[in-house]
KEMI-466562 format. One line per 3 residues: number of its first residue (from 1); their letters; for each residue x, y, z of N, C-alpha, C, O, CB. Coordinates in pm, 1 decimal. Atoms other than C-alpha are relative to their C-alpha. Glycine has a CB too. Layout:
NUM	A	X/Y/Z/X/Y/Z/X/Y/Z/X/Y/Z/X/Y/Z | ...
***
This chain:
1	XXX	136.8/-42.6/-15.8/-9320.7/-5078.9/15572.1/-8.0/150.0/-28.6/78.4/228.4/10.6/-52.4/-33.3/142.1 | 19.6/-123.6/-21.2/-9449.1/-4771.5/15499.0/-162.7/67.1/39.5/-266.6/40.9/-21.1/56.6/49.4/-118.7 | 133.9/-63.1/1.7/-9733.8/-4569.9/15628.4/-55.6/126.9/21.3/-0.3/215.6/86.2/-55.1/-49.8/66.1
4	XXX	48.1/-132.2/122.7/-9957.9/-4301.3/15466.7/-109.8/10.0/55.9/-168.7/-91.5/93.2/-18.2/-24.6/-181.7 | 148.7/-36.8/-18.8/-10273.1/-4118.1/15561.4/-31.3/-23.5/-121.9/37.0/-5.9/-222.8/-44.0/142.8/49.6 | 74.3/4.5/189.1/-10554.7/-4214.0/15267.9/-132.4/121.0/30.9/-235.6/134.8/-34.7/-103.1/-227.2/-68.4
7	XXX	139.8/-122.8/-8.9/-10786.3/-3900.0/15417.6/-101.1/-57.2/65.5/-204.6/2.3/95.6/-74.6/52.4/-149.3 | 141.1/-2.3/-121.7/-10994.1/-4119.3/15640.3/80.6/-86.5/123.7/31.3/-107.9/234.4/-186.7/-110.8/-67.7 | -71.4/64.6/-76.6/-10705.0/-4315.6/15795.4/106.8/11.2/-24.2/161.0/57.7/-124.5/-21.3/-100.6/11.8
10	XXX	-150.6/31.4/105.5/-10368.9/-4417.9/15842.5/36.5/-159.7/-14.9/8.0/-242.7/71.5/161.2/77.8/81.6 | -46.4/127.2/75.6/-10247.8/-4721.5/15682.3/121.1/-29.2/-27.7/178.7/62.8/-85.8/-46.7/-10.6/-109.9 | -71.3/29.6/-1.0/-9961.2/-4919.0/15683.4/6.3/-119.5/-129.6/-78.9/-205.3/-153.3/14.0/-5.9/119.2
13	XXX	9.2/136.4/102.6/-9845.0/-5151.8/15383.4/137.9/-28.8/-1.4/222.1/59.0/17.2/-63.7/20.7/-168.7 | -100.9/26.2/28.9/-9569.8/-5361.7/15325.7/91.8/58.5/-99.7/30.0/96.6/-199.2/-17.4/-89.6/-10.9 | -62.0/-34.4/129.5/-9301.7/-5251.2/15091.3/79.1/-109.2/-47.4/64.7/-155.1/-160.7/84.4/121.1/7.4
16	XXX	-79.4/106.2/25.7/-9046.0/-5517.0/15115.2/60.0/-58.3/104.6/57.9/8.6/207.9/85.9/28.6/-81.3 | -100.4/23.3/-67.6/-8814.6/-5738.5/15293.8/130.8/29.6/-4.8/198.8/73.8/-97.3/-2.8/-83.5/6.0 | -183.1/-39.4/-11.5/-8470.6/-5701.8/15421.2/61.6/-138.3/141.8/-0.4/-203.2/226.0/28.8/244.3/91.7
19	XXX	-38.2/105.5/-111.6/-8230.9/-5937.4/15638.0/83.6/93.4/145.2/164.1/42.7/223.3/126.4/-132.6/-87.3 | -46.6/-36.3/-101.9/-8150.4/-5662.8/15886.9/-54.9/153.3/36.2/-91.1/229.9/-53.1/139.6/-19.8/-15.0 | 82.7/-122.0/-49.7/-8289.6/-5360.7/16078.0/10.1/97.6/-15.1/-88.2/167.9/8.4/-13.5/21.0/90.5
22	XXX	-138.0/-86.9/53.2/-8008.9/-5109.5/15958.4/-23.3/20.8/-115.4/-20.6/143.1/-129.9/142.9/-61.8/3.6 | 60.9/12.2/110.7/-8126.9/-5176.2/15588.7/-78.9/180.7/39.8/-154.7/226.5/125.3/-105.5/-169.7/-14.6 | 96.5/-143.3/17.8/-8226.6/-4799.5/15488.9/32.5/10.4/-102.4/137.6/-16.0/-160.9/12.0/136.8/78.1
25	XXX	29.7/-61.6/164.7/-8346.0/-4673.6/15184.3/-77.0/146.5/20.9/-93.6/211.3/124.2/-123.2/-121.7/-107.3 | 26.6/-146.6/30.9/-8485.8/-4356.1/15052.3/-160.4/-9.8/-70.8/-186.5/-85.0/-164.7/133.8/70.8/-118.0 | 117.6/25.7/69.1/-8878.8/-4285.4/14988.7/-19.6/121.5/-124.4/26.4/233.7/-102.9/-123.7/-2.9/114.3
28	XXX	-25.0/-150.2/108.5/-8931.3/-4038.3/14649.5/-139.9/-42.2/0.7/-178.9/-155.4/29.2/115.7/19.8/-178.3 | 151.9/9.0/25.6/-9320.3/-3955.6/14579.7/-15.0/64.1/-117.9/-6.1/186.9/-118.2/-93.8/62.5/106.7 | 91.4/-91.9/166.9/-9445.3/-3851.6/14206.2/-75.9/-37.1/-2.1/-73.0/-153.9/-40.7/26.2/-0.4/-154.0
31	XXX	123.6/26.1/-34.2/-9820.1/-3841.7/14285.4/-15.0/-74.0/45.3/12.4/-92.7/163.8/-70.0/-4.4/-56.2 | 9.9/166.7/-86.6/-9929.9/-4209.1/14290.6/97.7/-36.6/9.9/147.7/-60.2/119.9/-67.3/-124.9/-53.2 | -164.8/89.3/83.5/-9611.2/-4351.0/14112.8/69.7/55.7/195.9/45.8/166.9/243.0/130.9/141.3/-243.2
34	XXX	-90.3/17.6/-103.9/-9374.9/-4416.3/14483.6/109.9/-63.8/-57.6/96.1/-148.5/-145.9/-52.6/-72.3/112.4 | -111.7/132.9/35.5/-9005.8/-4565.5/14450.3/67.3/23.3/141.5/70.4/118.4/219.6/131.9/18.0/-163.9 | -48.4/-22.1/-90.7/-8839.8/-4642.7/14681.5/142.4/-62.4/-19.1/120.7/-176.9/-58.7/-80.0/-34.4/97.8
37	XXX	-110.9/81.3/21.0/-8406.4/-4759.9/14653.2/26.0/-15.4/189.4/5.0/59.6/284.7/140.6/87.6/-116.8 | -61.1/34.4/-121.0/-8259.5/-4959.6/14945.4/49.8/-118.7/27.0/-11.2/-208.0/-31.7/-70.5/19.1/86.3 | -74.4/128.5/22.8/-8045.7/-5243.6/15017.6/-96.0/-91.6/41.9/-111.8/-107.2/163.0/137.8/-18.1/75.9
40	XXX	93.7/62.8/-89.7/-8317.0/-5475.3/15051.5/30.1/-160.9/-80.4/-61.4/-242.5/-69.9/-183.0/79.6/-4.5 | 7.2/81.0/36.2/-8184.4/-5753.9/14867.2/169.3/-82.5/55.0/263.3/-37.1/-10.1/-52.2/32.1/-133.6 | -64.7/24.0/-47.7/-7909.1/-5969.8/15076.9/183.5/27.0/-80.8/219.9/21.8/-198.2/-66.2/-109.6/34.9
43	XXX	-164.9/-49.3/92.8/-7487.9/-5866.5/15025.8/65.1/-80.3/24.9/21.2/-185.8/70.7/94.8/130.5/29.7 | -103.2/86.5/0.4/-7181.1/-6009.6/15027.0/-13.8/-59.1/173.2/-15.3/-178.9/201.5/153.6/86.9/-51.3 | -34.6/22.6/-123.1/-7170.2/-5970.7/15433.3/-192.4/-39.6/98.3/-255.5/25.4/181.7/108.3/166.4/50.1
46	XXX	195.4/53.2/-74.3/-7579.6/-6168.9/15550.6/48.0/-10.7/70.3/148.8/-62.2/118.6/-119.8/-125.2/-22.8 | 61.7/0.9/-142.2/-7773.8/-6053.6/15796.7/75.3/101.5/56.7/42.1/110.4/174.9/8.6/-138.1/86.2 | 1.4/-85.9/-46.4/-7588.3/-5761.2/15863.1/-14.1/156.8/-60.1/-68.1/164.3/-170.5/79.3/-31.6/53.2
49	XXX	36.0/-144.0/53.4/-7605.1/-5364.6/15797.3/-43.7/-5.8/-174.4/4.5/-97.6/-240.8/151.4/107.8/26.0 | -8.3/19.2/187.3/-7689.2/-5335.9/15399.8/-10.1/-93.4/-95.4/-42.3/-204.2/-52.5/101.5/23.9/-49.3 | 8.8/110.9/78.4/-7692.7/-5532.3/15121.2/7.4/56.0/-156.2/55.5/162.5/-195.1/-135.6/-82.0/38.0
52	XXX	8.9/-65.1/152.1/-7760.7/-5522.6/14731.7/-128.6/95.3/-1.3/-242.5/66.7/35.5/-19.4/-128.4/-129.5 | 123.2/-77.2/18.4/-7950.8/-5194.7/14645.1/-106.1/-19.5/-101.0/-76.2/-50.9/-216.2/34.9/115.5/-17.4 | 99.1/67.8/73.2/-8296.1/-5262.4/14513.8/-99.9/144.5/-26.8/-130.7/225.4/60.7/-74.5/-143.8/95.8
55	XXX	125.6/-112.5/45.1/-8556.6/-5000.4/14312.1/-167.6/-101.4/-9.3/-196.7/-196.5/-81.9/52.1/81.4/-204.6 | 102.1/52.0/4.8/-8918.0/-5072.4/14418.1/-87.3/95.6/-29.3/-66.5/208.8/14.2/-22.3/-66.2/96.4 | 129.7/-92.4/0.4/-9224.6/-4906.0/14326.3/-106.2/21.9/-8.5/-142.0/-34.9/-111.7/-11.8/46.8/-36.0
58	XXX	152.6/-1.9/4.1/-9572.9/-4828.7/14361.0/-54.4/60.0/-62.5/3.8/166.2/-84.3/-58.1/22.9/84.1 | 90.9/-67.8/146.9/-9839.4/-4713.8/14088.7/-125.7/29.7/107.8/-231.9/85.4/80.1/-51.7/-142.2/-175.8 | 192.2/-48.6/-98.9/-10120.7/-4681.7/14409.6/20.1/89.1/113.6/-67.8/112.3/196.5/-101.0/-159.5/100.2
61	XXX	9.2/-102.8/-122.0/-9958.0/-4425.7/14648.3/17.7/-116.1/134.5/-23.1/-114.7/250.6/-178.1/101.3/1.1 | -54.8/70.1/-153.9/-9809.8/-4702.3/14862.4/-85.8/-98.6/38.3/-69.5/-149.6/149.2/4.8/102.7/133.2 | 27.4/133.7/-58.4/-10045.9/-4985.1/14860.3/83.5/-121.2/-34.0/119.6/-202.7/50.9/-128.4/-33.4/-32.9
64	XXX	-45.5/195.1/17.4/-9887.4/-5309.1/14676.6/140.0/118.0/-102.1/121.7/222.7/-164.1/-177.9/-187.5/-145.2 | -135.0/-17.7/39.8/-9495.9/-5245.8/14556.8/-1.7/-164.8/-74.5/-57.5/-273.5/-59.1/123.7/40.2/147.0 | -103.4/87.3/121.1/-9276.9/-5420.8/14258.5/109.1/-7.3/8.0/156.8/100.0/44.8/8.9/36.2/-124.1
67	XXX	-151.7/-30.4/-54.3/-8933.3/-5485.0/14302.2/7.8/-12.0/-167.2/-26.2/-102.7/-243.1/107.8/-126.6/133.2 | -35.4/-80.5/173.6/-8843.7/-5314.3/13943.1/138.5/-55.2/-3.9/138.6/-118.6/-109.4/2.8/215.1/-20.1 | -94.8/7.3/54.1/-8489.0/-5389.8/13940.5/109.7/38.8/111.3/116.1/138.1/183.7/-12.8/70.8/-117.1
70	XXX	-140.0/-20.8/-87.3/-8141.3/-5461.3/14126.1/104.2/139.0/-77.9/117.5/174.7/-194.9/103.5/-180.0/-9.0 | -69.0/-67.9/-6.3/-7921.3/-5215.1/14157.4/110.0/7.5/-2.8/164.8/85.7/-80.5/-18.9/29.5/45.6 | -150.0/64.8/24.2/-7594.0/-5349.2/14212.0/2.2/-138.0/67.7/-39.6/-184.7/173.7/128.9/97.3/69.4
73	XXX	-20.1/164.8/-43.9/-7525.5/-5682.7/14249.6/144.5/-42.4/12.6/220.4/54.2/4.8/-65.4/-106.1/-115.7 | -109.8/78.0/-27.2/-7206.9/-5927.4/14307.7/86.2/149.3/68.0/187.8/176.0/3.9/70.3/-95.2/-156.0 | -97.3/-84.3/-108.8/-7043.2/-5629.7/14563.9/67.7/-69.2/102.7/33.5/-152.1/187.0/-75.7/100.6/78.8
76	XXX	-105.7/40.1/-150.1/-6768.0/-5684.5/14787.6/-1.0/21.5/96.0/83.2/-18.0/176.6/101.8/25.5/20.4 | 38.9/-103.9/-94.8/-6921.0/-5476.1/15008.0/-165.1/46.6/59.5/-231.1/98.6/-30.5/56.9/111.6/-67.9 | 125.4/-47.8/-22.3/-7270.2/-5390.4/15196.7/-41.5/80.8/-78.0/30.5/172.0/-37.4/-16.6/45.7/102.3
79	XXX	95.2/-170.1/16.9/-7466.0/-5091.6/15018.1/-49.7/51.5/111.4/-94.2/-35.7/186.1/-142.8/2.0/-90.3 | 111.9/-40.6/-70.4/-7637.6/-4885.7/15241.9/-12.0/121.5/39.2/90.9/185.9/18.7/-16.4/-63.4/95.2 | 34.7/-112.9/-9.6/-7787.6/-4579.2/15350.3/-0.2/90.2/-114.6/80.4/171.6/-159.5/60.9/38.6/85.5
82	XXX	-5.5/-66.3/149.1/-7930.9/-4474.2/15044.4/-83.9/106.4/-4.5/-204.0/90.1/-26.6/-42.2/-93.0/-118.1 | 35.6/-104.3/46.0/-7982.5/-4112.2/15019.6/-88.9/73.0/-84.5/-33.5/85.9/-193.7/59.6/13.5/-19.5 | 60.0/-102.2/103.5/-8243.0/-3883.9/14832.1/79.0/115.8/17.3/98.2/173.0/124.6/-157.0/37.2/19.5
85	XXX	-66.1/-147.8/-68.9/-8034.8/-3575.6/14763.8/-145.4/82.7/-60.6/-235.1/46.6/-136.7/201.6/74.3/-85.0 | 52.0/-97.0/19.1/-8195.8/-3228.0/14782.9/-47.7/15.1/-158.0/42.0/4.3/-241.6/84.0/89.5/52.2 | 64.1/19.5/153.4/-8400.9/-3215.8/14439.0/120.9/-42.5/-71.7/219.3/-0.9/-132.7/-71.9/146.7/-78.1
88	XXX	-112.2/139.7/113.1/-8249.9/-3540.2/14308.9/-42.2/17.9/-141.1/-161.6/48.1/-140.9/-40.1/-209.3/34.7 | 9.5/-2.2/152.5/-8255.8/-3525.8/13900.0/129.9/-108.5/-13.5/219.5/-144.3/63.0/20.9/176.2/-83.7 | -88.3/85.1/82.5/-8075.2/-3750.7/13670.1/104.9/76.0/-31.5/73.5/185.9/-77.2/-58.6/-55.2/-120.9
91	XXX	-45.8/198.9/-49.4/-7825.4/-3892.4/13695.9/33.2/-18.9/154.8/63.6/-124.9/209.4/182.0/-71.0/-89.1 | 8.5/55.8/-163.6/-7815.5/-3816.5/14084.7/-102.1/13.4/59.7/-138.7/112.3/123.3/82.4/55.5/94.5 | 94.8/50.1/-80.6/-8064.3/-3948.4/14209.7/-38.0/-102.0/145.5/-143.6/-99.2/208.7/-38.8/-35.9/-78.2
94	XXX	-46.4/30.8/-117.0/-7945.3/-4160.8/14497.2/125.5/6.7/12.0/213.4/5.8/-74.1/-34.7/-103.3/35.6 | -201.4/-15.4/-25.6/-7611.1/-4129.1/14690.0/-0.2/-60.1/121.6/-76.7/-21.4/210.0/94.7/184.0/19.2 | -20.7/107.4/-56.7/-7482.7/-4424.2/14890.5/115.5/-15.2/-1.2/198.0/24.3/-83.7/-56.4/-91.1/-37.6
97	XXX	-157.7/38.6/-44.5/-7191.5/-4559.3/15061.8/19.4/-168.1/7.8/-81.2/-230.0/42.6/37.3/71.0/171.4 | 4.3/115.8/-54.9/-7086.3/-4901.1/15102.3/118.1/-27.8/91.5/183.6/64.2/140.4/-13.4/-90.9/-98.6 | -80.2/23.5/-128.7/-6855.6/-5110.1/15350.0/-22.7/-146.9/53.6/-97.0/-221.7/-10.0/-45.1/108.3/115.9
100	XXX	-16.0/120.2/-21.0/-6807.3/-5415.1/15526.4/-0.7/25.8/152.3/92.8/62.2/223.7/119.2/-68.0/-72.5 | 29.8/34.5/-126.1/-7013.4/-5461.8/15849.0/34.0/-25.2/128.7/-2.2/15.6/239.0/-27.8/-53.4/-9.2 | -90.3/161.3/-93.0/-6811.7/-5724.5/16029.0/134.3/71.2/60.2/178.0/45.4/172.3/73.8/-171.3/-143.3
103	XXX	-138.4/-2.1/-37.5/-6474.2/-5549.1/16027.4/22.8/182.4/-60.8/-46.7/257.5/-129.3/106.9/-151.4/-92.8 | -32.0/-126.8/77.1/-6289.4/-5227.5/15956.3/55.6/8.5/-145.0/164.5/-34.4/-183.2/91.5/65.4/74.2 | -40.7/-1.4/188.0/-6303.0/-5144.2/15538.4/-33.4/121.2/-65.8/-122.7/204.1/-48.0/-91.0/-117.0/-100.3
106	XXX	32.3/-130.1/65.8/-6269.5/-4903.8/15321.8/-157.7/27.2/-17.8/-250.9/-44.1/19.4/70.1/2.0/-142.1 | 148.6/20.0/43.5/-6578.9/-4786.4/15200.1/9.9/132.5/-92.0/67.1/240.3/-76.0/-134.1/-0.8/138.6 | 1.7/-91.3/140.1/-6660.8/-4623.4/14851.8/-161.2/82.9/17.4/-250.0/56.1/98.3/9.3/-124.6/-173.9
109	XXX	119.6/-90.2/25.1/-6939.6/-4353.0/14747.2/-63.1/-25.6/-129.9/13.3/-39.8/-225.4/38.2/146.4/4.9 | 41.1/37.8/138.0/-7173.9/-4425.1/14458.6/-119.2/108.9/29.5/-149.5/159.1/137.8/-40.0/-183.4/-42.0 | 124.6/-41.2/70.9/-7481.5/-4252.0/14276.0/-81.8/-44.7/-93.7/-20.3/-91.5/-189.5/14.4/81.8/-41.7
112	XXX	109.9/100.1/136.3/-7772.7/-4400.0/14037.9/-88.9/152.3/-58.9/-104.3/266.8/-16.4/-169.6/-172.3/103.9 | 101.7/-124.9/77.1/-7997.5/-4185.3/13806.7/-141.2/-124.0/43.0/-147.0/-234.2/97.4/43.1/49.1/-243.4 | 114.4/41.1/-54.0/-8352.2/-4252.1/13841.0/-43.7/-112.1/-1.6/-106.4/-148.3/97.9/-77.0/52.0/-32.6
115	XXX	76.9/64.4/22.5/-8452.4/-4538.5/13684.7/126.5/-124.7/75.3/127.4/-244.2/45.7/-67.5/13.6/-156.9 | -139.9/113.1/-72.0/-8137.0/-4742.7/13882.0/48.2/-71.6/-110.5/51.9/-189.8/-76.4/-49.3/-135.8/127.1 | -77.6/64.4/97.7/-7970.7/-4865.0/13552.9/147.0/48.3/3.4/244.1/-27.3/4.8/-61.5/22.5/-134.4
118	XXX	-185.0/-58.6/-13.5/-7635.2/-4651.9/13570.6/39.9/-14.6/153.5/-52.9/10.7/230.3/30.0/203.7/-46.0 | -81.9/-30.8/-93.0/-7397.1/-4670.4/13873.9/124.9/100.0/-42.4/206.0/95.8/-134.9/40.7/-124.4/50.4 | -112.8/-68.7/9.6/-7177.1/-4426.0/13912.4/128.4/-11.6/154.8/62.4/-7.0/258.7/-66.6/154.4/-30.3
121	XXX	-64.9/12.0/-70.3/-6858.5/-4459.9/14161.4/26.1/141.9/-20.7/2.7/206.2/-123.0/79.5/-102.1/-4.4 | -58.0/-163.5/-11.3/-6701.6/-4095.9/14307.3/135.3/-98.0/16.9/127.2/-220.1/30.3/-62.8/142.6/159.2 | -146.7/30.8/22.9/-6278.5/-4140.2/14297.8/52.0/-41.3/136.9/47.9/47.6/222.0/85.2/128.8/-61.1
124	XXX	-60.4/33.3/-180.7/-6128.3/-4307.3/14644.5/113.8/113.0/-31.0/92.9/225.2/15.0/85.7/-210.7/57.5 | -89.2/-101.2/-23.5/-5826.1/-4111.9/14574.4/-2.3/94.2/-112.9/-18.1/55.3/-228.6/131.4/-51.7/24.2 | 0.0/-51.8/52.4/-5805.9/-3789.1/14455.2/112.1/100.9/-21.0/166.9/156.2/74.4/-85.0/9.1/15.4
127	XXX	-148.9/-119.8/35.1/-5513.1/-3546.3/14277.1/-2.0/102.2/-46.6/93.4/175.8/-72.3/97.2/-28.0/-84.7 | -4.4/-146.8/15.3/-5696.5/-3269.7/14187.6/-152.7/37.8/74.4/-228.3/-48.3/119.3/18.1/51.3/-180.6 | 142.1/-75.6/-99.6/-6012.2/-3039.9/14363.4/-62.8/-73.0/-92.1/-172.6/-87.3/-38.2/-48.7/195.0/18.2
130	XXX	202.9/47.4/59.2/-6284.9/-3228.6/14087.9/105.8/-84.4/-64.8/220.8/-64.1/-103.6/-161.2/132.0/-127.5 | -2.8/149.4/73.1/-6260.7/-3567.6/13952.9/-110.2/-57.9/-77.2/-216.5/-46.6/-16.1/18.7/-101.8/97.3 | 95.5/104.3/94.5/-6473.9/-3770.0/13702.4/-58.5/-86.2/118.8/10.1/-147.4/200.7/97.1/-111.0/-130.4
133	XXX	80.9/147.3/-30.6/-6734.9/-3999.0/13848.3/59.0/-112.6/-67.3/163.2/-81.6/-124.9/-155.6/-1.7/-49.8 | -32.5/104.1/32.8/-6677.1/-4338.7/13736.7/-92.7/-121.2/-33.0/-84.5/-225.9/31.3/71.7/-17.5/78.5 | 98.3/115.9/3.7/-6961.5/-4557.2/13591.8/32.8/-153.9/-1.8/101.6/-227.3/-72.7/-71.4/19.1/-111.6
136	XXX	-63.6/189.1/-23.2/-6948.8/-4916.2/13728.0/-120.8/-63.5/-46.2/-132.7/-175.9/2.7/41.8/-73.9/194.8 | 97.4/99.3/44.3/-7249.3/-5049.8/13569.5/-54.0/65.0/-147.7/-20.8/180.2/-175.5/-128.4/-21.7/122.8 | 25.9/-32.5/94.4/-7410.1/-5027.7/13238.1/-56.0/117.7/-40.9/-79.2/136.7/-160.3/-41.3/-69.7/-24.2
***
């Protein structure tokens, strides 16, 4: 849900579903145009923390949302807590961790550029001070 003063009220509208309460995403505003990324589409581990990250967005300033496009799919792992960094630009535009709910698991760091088509992975292990990202999706 999200909700927005429209200058004579405030108003609440749906954005999307999710299968758990923990499910967080990130709201970005360019005028009307809203998006919003967040695991809102079920993961490897249903019904708990996270899931597959999903780009939704609004053309009315937050009345009626589109689910534009998955984000990552078939993961081994929850997504979640998906970040806006400090004036996000392409290609970081969200930054997210994933993990496995249920039990103790590693858990990796990723980034998307705006339009959520690239994934990028950061290096689990590292052998020097700066490492290459690692694009895991197209």
């Amino acid at each position: 849900m999200v909700t927005r003063w429209d200058g004579r009220e405030w108003r609440t509208d749906q954005v999307c579903e999710s299968d758990h309460n923990y499910d967080m995403g990130s709201l970005y505003i360019d005028g009307s145009e809203w998006t919003m990324i967040g695991p809102t589409d079920p993961g490897p581990q249903i019904h708990q923390a996270g899931g597959e990250l999903v780009r939704w967005v609004s053309r009315d300033s937050g009345e009626t949302w589109i689910r534009e496009r998955g984000i990552t799919q078939d993961s081994p792992r929850n997504h979640n807590y998906a970040r806006r960094p400090e004036k996000a630009r392409d290609p970081f535009f969200s930054f997210w961790a994933d993990g496995d709910p249920t039990t103790f698991s590693e858990s990796r760091l990723y980034f998307c550029n705006e339009d959520g088509t690239r994934v990028f992975q950061l290096p689990y292990y590292m052998s020097r001070v700066s490492e290459e990202p690692v694009q895991v999706s197209p």
